[in-house]
C-alpha positions, -999 to 999 in steps of 0.1 A, spaced: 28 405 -295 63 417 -301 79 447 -319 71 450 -354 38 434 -351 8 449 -367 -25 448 -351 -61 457 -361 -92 445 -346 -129 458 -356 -163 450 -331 -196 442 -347 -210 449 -317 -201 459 -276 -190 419 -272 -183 403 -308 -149 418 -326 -125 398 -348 -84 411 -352 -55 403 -380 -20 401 -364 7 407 -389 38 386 -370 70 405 -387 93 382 -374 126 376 -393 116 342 -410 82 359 -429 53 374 -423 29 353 -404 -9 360 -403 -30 354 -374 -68 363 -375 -84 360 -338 -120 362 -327 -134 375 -292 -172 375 -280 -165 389 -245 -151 423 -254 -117 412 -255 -114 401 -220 -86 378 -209 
């Protein structure tokens, strides 16, 4: 992520969570939605 970006991310549960990343880059706003069923971990 970089400056400007917007972030929100909700779990359904202690593993499962989905997130929208609002890019707010100078070309447009780009939309990004992501998924994660380990808590996140990288």
């Amino acid at each position: 992520m970089t400056d400007g970006d917007i972030a929100r991310i909700d779990f359904v549960n202690d593993q499962l969570g989905w997130g929208i990343i609002i890019n707010r880059s100078k070309s447009g706003n780009k939309l990004n939605i992501i998924k994660t069923e380990n808590s996140g971990a990288v």
